[in-house]
C-alpha positions as CSV (number, residue, x, y, z in Angstrom):
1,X,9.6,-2.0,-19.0
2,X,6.3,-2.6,-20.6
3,X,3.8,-1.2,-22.3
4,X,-0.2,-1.1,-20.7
5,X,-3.1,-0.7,-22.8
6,X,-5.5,0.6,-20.4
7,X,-9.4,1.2,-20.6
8,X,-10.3,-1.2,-23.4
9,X,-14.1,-1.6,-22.8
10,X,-14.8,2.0,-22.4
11,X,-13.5,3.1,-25.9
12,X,-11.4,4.9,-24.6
13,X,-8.0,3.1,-24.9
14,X,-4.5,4.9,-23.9
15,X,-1.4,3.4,-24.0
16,X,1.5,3.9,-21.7
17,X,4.8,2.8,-21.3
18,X,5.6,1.8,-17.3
19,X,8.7,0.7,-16.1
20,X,7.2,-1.3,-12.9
21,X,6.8,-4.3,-12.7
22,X,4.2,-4.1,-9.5
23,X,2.5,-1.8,-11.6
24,X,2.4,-3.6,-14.6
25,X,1.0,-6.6,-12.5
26,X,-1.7,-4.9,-10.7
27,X,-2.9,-3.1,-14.5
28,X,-3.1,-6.5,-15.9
29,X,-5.0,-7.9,-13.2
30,X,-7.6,-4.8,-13.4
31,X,-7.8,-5.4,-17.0
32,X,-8.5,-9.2,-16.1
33,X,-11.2,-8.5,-13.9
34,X,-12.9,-5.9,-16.4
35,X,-12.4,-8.3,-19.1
36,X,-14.6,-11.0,-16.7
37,X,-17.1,-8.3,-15.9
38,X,-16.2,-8.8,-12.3
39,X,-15.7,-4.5,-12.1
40,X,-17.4,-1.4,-14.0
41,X,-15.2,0.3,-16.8
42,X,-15.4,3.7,-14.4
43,X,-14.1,1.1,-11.7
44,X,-11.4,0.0,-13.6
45,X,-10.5,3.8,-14.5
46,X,-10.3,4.7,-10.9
47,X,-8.3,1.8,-9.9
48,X,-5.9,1.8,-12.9
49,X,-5.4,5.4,-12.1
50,X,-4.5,4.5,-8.7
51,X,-2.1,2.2,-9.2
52,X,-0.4,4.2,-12.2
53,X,-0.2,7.1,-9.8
54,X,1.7,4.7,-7.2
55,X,4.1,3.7,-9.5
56,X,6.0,6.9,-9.9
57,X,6.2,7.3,-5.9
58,X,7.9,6.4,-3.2
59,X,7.2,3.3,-1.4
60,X,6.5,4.0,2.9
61,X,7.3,0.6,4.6
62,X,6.0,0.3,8.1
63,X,8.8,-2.1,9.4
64,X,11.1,0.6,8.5
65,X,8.6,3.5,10.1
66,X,9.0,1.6,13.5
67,X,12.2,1.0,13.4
68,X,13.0,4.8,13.2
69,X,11.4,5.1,16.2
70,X,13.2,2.2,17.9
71,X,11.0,-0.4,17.8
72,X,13.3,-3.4,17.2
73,X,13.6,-7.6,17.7
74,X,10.7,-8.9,19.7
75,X,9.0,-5.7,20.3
76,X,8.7,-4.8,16.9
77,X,7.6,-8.3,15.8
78,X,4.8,-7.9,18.9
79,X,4.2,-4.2,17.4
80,X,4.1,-4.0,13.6
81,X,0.6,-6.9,13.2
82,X,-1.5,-4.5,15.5
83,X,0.2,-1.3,14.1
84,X,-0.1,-2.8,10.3
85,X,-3.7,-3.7,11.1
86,X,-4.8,0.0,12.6
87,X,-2.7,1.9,9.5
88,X,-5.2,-0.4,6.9
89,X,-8.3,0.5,9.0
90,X,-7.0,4.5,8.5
91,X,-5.9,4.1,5.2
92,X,-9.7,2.8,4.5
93,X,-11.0,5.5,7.0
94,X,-9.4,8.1,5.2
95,X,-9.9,6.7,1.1
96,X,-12.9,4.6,1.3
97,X,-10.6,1.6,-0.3
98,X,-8.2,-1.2,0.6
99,X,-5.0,-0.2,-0.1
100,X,-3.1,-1.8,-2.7
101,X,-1.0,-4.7,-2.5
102,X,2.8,-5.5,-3.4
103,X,5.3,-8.1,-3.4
104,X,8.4,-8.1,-1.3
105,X,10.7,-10.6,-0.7
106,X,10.8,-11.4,3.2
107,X,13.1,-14.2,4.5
108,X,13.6,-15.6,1.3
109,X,9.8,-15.3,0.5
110,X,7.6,-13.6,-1.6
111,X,5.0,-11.8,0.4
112,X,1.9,-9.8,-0.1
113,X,1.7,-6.6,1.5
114,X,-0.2,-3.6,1.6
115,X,1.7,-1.0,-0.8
116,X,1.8,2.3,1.5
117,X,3.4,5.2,0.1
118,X,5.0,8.9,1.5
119,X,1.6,10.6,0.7
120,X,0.1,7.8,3.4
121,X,2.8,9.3,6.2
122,X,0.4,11.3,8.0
123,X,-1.9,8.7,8.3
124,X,0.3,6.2,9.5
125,X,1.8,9.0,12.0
126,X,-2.1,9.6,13.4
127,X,-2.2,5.8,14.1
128,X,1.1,5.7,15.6
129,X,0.3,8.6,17.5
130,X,-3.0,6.9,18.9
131,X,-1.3,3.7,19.3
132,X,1.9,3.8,20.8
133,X,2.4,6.9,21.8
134,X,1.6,6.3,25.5
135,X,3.1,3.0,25.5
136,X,6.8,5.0,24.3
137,X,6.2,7.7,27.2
138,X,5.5,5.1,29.3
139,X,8.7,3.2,28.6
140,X,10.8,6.3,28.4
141,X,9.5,7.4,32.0
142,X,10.6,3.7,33.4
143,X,14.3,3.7,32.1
């Protein structure tokens, strides 16, 4: 748990406690690059917002998305860099912004990925949808 100290440079300065440590990271790192002039205080409002409004949901992981729907050992190592790929370009599509990032410990290493959550599902179900769709009725129809 920590505590955030957000807009500094816009006079208007809130504290809040967060119990995230993602989140916590991300805050500091928009305070960093407000700090450096690198992003404009309504900027760093939006994005702080953002990311405080992640930290209290659920995470979506696309690994786990696939395999629901069966996806597993070579074909969904072959599936998920296209399919992560096409869900970014939507998630972009649909907000106008990259979606935010997160650590995760794959294989013994940490990893950066994009930090999808349930309010991204029907996105990532469109792309499925246009992606794989005719690919799974095509396989279904063979076996």
């Amino acid at each position: 748990m920590g505590l955030a100290t957000l807009y500094p440079k816009t006079g208007f300065e809130r504290q809040i406690i967060v119990n995230n440590s993602f989140a916590l990271e991300r805050l500091a790192e928009i305070r960093h690059a407000l700090d450096r002039g690198l992003i404009t205080p309504t900027e760093a409002t939006f994005r702080a917002t953002q990311v405080l409004d992640r930290a209290t949901l659920k995470p979506l992981d696309l690994v786990a998305y696939l395999e629901a729907r069966g996806y597993e050992g070579s074909r969904l190592a072959k599936a998920i860099g296209p399919f992560s790929r096409a869900v970014r370009a939507g998630y972009e599509e649909t907000y106008g912004t990259p979606p935010l990032h997160r650590q995760e410990l794959i294989r013994g290493l940490w990893v950066r990925v994009m930090a999808y959550i349930e309010e991204d599902r029907p996105i990532v179900d469109e792309v499925y949808e246009r992606l794989f769709s005719v690919i799974d009725k095509a396989l279904e129809g063979a076996s």
